[in-house]
N, C-alpha and C positions, 0 to 999 in steps of 0.2 A: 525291334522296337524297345525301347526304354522303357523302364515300368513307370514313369514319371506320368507318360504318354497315356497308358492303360488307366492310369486312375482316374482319368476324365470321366470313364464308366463308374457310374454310380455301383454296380454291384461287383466291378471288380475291385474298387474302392474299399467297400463295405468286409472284404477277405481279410484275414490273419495273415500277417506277412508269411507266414511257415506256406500255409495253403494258395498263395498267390504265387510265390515261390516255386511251387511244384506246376503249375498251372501255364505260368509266364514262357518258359520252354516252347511249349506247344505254341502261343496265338503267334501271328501272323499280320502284320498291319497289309490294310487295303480300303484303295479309296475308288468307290465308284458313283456315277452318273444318275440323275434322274431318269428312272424307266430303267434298271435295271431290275432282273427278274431273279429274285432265287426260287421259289419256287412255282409251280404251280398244283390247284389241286388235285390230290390224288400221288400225287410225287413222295420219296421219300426225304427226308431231311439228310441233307450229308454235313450241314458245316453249321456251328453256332455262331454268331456274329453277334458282339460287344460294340455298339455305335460309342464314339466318342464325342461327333458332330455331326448334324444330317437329321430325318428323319426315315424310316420305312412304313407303310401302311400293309393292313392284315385285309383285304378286297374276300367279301363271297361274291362269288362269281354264282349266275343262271345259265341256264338252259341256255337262251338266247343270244347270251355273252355280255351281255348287260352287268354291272357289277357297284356294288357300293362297299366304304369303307367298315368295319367291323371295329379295328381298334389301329392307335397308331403306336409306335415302338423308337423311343432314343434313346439318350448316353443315361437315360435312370434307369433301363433294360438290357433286353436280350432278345434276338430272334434265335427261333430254335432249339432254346433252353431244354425241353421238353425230352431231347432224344438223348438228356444226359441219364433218363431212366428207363431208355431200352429204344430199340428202332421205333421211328413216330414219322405218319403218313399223314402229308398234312392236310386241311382241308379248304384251306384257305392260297392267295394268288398273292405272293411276298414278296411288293416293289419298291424300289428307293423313289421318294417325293422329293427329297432333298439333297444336293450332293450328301454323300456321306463319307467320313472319315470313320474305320471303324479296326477291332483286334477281331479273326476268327481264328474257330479252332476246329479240327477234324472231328466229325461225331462220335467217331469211334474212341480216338484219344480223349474226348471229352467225359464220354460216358465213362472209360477205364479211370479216370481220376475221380467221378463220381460216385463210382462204388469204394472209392480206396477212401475218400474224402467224406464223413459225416457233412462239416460244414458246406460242402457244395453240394450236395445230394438237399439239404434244409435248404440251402438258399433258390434251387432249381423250384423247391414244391412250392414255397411261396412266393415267386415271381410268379409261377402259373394262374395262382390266387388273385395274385393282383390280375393278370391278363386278364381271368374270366370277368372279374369285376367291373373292368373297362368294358369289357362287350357287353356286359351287360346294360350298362350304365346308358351306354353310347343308344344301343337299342330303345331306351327309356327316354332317352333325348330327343330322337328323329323321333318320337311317335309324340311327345308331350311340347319341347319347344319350338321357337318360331325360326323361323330362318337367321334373322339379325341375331339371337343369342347366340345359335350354331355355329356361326361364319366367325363371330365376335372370339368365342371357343376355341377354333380350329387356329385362326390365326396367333393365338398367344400360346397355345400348345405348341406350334412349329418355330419361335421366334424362342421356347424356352431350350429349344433345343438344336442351336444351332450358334454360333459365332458371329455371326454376320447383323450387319441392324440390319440392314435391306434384306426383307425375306422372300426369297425365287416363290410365287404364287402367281398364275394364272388364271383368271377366271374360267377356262378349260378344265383344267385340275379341280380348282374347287366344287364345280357342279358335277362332277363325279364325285368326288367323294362325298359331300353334300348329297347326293340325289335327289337333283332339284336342276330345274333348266340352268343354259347361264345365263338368261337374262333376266333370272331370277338374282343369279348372283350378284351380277352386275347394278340392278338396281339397289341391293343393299349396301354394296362396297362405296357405289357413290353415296350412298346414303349416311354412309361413316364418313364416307370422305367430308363430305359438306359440313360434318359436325366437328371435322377438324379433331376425329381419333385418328384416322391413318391417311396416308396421302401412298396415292399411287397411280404409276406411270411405268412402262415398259416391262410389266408382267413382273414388277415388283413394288413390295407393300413395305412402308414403312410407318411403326407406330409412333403417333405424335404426342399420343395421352393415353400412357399406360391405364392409370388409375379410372379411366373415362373407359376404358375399353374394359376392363375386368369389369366395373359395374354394367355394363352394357350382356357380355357372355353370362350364359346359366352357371347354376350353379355344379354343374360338371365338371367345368374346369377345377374348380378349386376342390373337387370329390375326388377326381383322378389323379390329381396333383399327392395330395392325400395321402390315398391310398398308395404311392407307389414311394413313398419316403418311410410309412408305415411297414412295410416290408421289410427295409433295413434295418430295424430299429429290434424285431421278433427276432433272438437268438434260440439258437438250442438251447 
């Protein structure tokens, strides 16, 4: 893969060419399907993945096998990051929502340029920063907003992160990650629909009024947003 390609990752981006350099070797492009599983939990992490395109979602899973979203992950992240500072067992169920286009790289090779690399060892800790933030946040959302800010939310967080104006969303999908029925979903989705922010048909959503739509989502979107541009920005 070109590193042209790689830079689409916001924190691959965000590297010293010296240190991207050493880095670039290693990743590997790979494009996979909605429902593809890296991990699940209790698993050990073997590979970091740099999205370019796509989205992944972070699921806790129960007892039951019941499961909701925790935080979501694209081309401004990293899944996996985490094992660049020692084997990391994760505890979460790490699925692609979105096709995905992405660079990975061996944990083990990752972690070995982690320790050799100040700048990638800082840039691992705070992207975890930002993650916990997001679960956090996300946490504070489903327990304070309503469904229409969440769904409003969800959908321009997945459409920021992706190439496509038509964005792959079924209302299946969303009341899982939502944790909410889907006729919960569905009567909101129409409910935008009607108001002429999104229009949708064939298990895809397309926005008709950005600016009608961010006023519409909490104010997490634009927190999370935030925080993960923030990251880049803190050097050593």
């Amino acid at each position: 893969m070109g590193t042209q390609g790689m830079l689409r990752n916001a924190l691959l981006d965000s590297l010293t060419h010296a240190t991207l350099q050493k880095l670039a070797p290693e990743l590997q492009s790979v494009s996979l399907q909605v429902g593809f599983v890296f991990n699940e939990p209790g698993e050990e992490v073997e590979q970091v993945i740099f999205p370019q395109s796509g989205m992944v979602s972070l699921l806790a899973v129960m007892l039951d096998g019941s499961a909701i979203e925790t935080a979501t992950i694209g081309r401004e992240g990293a899944i996996g990051a985490m094992v660049g500072l020692g084997p990391h067992i994760t505890q979460t169920r790490t699925i692609v929502q979105t096709p995905l286009i992405a660079s990975r790289v061996n944990a083990l090779a990752f972690r070995n340029l982690v320790l050799a690399e100040p700048e990638l060892r800082d840039l691992v800790v705070r992207h975890n920063e930002a993650l916990l933030a997001q679960v956090q946040v996300n946490a504070a959302c489903n327990a304070i907003h309503n469904l229409e800010q969440r769904l409003a939310r969800w959908i321009l967080q997945t459409r920021d992160r992706i190439d496509e104006e038509e964005i792959p969303l079924t209302h299946e999908l969303l009341s899982e990650m939502l944790g909410v029925r889907r006729s919960s979903v569905s009567e909101i989705a129409n409910k935008l629909q009607s108001a002429n922010l999104i229009s949708y048909t064939r298990g895809k959503i397309h926005i008709d009024d950005r600016d009608a739509l961010e006023r519409t989502a909490c104010e997490c979107y634009q927190t999370i947003k935030h925080n993960a541009v923030e990251i880049l920005k803190r050097r050593p």
